[in-house]
GUKE-424918 format. One record per residue (C-alpha): residue number from 0; residue in one letter; x, y negated, z. Coordinates in Angstrom, 1 decimal, padded with zeros to 4 digits. Example, Ala and Ser with C-alpha at 12.3 -4.5 7.8 and 13.67 -1.06 7.14 Angstrom:
BEGIN
<vexgu i="0" aa="a" u="012.3" v="004.5" w="007.8"/>
<vexgu i="1" aa="s" u="013.7" v="001.1" w="007.1"/>
This chain:
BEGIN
<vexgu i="0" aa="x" u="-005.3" v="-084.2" w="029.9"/>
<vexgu i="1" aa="x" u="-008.8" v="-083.5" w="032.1"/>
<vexgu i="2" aa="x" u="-007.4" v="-086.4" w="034.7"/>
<vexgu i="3" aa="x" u="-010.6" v="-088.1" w="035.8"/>
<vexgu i="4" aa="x" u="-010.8" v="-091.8" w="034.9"/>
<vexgu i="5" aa="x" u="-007.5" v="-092.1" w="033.4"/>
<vexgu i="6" aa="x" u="-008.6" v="-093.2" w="029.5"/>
<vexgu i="7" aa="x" u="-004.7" v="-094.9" w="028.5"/>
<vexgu i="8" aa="x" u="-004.5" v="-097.6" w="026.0"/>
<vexgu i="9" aa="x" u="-000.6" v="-097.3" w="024.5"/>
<vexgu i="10" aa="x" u="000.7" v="-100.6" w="023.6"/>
<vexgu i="11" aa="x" u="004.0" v="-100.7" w="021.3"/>
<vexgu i="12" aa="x" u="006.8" v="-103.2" w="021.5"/>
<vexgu i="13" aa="x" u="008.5" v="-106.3" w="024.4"/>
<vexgu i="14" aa="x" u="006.2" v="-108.1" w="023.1"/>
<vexgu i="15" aa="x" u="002.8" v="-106.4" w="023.7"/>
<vexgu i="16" aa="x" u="003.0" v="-104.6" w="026.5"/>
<vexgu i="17" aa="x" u="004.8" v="-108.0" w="028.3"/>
<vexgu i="18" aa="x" u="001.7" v="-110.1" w="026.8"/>
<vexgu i="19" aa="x" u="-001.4" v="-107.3" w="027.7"/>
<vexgu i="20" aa="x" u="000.5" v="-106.0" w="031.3"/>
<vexgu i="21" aa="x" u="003.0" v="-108.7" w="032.7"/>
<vexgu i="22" aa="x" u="001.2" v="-110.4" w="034.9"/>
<vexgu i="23" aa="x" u="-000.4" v="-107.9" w="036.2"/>
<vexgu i="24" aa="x" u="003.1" v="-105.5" w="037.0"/>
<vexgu i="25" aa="x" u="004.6" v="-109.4" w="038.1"/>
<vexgu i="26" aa="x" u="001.1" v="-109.5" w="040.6"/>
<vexgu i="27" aa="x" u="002.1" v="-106.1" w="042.5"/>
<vexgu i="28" aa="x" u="005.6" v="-108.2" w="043.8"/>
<vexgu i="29" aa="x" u="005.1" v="-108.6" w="047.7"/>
<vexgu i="30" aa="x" u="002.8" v="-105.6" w="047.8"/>
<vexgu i="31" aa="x" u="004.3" v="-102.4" w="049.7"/>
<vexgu i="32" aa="x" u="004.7" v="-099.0" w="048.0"/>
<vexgu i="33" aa="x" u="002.3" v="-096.9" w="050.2"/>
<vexgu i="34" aa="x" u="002.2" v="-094.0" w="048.2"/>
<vexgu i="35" aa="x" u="002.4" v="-092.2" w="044.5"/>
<vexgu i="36" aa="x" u="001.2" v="-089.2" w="042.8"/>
<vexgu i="37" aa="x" u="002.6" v="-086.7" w="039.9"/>
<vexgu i="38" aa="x" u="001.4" v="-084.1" w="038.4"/>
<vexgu i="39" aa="x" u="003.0" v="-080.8" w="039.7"/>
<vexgu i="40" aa="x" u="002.3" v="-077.4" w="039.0"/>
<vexgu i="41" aa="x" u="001.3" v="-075.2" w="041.6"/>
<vexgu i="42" aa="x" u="003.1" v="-072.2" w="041.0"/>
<vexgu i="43" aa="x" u="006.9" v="-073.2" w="041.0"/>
<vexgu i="44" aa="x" u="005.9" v="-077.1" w="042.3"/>
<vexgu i="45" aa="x" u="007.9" v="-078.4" w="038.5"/>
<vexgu i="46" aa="x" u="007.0" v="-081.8" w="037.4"/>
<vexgu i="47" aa="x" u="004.3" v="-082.6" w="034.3"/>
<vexgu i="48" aa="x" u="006.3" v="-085.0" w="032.9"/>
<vexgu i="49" aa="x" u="003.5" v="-085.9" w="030.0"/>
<vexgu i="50" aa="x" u="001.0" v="-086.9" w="033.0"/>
<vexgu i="51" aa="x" u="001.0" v="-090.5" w="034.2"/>
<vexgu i="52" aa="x" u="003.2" v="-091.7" w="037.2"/>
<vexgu i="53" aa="x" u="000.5" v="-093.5" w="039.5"/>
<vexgu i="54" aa="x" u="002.1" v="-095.9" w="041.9"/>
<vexgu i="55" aa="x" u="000.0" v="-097.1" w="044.9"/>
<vexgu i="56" aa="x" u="001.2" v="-101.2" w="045.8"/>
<vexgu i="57" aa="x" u="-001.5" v="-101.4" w="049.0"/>
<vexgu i="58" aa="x" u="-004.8" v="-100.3" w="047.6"/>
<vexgu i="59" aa="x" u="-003.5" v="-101.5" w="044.0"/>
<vexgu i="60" aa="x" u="-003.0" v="-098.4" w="041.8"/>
<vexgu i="61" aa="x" u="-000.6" v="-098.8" w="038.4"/>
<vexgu i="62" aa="x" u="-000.6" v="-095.9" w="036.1"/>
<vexgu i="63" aa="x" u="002.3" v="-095.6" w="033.4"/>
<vexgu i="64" aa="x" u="002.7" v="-092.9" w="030.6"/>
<vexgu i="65" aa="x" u="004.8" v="-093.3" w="027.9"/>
<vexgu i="66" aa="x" u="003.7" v="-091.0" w="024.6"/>
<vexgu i="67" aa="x" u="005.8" v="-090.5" w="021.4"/>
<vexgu i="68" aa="x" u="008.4" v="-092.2" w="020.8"/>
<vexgu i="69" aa="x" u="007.8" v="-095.4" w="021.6"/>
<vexgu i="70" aa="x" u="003.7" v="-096.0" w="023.2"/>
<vexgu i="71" aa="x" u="003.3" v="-096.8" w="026.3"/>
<vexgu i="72" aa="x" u="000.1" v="-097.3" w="028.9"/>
<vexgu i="73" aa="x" u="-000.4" v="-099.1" w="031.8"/>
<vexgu i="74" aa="x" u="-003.7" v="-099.4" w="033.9"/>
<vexgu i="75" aa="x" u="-005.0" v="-099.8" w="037.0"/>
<vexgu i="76" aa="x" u="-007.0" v="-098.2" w="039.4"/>
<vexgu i="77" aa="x" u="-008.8" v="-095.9" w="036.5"/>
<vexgu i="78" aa="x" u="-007.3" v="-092.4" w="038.2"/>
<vexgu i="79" aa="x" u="-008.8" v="-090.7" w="040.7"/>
<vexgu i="80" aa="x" u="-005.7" v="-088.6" w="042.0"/>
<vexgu i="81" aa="x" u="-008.6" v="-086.9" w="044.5"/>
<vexgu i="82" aa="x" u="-010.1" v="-084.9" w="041.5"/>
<vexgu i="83" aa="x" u="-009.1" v="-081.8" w="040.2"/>
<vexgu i="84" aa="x" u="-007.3" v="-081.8" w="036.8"/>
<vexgu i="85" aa="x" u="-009.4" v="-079.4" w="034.6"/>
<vexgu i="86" aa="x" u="-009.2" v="-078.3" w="031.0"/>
<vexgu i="87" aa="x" u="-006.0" v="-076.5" w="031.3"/>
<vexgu i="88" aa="x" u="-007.6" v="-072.7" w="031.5"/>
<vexgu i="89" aa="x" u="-005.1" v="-072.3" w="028.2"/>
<vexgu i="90" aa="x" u="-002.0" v="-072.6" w="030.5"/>
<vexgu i="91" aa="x" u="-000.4" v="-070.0" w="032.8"/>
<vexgu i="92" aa="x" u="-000.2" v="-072.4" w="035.5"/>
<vexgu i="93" aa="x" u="-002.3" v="-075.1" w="037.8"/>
<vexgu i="94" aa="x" u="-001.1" v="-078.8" w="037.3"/>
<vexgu i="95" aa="x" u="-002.6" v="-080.8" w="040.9"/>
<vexgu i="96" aa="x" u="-002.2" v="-084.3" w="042.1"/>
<vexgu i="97" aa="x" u="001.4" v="-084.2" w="044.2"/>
<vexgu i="98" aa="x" u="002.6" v="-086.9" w="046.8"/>
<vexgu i="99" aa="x" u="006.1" v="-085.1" w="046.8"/>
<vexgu i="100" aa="x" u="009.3" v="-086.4" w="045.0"/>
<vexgu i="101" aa="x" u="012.4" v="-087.0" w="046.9"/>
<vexgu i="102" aa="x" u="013.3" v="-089.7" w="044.4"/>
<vexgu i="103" aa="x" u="009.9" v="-092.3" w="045.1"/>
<vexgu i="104" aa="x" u="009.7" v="-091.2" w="048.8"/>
<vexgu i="105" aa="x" u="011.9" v="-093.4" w="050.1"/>
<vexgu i="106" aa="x" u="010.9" v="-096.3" w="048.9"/>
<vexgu i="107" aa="x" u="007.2" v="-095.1" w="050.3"/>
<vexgu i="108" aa="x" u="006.9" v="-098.2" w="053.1"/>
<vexgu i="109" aa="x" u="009.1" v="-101.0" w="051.1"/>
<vexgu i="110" aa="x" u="007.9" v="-104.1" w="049.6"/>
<vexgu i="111" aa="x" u="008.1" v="-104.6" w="046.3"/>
<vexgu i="112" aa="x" u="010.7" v="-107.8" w="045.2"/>
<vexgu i="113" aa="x" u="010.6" v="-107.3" w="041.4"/>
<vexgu i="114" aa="x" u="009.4" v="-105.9" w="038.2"/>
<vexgu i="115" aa="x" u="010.9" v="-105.9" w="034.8"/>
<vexgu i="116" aa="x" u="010.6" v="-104.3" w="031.7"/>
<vexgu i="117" aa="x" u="013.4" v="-102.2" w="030.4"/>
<vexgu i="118" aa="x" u="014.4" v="-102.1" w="026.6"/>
<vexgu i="119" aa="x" u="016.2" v="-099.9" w="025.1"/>
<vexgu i="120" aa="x" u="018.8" v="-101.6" w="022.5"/>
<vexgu i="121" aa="x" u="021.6" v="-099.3" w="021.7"/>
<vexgu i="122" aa="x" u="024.6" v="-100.3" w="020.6"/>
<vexgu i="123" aa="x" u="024.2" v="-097.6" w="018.0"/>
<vexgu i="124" aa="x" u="021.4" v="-096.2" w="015.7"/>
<vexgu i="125" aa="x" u="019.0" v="-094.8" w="017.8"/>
<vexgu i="126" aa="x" u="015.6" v="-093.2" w="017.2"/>
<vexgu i="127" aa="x" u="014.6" v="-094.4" w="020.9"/>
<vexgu i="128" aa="x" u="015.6" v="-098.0" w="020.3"/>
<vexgu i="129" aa="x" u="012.9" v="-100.5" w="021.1"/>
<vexgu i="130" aa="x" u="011.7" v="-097.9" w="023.6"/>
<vexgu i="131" aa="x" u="010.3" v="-099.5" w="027.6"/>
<vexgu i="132" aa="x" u="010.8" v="-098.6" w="030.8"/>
<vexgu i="133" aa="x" u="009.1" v="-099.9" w="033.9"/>
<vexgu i="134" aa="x" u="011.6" v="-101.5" w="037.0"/>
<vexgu i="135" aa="x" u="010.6" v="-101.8" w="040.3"/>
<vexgu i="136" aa="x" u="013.2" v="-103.3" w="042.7"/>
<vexgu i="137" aa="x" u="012.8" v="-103.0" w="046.2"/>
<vexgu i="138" aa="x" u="015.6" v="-104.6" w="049.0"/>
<vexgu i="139" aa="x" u="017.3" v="-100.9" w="049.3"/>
<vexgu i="140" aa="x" u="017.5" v="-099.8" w="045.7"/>
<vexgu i="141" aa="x" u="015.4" v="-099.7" w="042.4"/>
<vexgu i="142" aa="x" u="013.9" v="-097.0" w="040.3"/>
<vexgu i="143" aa="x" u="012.5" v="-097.4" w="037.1"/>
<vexgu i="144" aa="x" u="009.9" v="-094.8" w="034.6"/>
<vexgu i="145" aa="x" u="010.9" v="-094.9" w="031.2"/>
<vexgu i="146" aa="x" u="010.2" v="-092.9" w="028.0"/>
<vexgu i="147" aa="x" u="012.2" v="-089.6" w="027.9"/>
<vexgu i="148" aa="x" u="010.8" v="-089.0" w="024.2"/>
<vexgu i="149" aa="x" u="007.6" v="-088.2" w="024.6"/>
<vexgu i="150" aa="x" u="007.2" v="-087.9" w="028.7"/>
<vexgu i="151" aa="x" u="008.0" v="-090.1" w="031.5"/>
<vexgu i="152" aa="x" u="011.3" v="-090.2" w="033.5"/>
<vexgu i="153" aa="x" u="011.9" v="-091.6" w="036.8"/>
<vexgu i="154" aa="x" u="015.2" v="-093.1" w="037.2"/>
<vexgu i="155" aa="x" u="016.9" v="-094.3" w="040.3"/>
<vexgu i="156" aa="x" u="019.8" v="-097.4" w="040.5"/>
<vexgu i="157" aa="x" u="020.8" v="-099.5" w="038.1"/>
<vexgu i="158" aa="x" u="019.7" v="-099.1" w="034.4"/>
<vexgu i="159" aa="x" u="022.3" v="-097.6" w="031.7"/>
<vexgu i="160" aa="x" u="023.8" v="-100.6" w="030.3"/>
<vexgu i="161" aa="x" u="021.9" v="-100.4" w="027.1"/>
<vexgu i="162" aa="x" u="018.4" v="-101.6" w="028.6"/>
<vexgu i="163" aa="x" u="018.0" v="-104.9" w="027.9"/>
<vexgu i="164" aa="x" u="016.6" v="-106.1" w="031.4"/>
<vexgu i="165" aa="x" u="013.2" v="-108.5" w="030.8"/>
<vexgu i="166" aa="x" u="012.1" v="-109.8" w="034.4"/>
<vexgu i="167" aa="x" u="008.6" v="-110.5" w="035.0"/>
<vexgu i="168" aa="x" u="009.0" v="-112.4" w="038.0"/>
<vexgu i="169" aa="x" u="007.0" v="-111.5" w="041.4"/>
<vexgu i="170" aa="x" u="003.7" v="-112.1" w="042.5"/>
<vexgu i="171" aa="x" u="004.9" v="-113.0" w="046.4"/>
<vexgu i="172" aa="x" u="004.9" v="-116.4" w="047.8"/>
């Protein structure tokens, strides 16, 4: 994707990515979000859904990208959001670092109360069940990141009622 520093190891399943990430996503609790960046393209300012949503908690940096179906990445502090993105001469338009989206910027400021993960279990056959998505519960609302097949999403409120919630707890005192 010619992000510097940002090398994702995709973990499948509750089980994994709650055993290999948990603690750390329950550590950010207590932490303030004081800022996030997205991949935008210059031209027209659209979102690069397929480039990872990076999440500032006070100086602690989480970066989440889901891939296929059903992978999913978290790391910290591995992308520099400073750098250009490069190896995209191929494309029409300039993806760059943004700090703009009207759905994270109000929560830019507020301390984090929660994290959970999200499953997917449909009450239905579904190619997406077993997918995760990421909460983040703050004391005015909640948004969470989840897989949109393939590319992130960023979703505001409450969860469709077909996520399994899975709290991780909090890292605050």
């Amino acid at each position: 994707m010619g992000i510097s520093g940002f090398e994702p190891t995709f973990l499948v399943g509750l089980k994994a990515v709650r055993a290999e990430r948990g603690p750390g996503l329950a550590a950010l609790g207590g932490r303030r979000l004081t800022g996030f960046a997205l991949v935008r393209f210059v031209e027209d300012g659209d979102w690069f859904a397929d480039c990872p949503v990076v999440l500032d908690f006070d100086g602690v940096q989480v970066e989440i990208c889901h891939w296929k179906f059903d992978e999913l990445s978290i790391s910290w502090n591995t992308i520099d959001t400073t750098a250009a993105i490069t190896g995209w001469e191929y494309v029409e338009e300039t993806p760059a670092w943004s700090s703009a989206d009207e759905r994270l910027e109000p929560f830019i400021g507020q301390e984090l109360r929660e994290v959970a993960l999200l499953e997917w279990r449909p009450s239905r056959r579904d190619v997406a069940a077993g997918t995760l998505a990421v909460e983040f519960v703050f004391d005015t609302g909640r948004f969470h990141v989840a897989n949109a097949l393939d590319e992130n999403s960023i979703d505001l409120g409450d969860a469709h009622p077909e996520f399994v919630r899975h709290p991780l707890g909090c890292g605050a005192a």
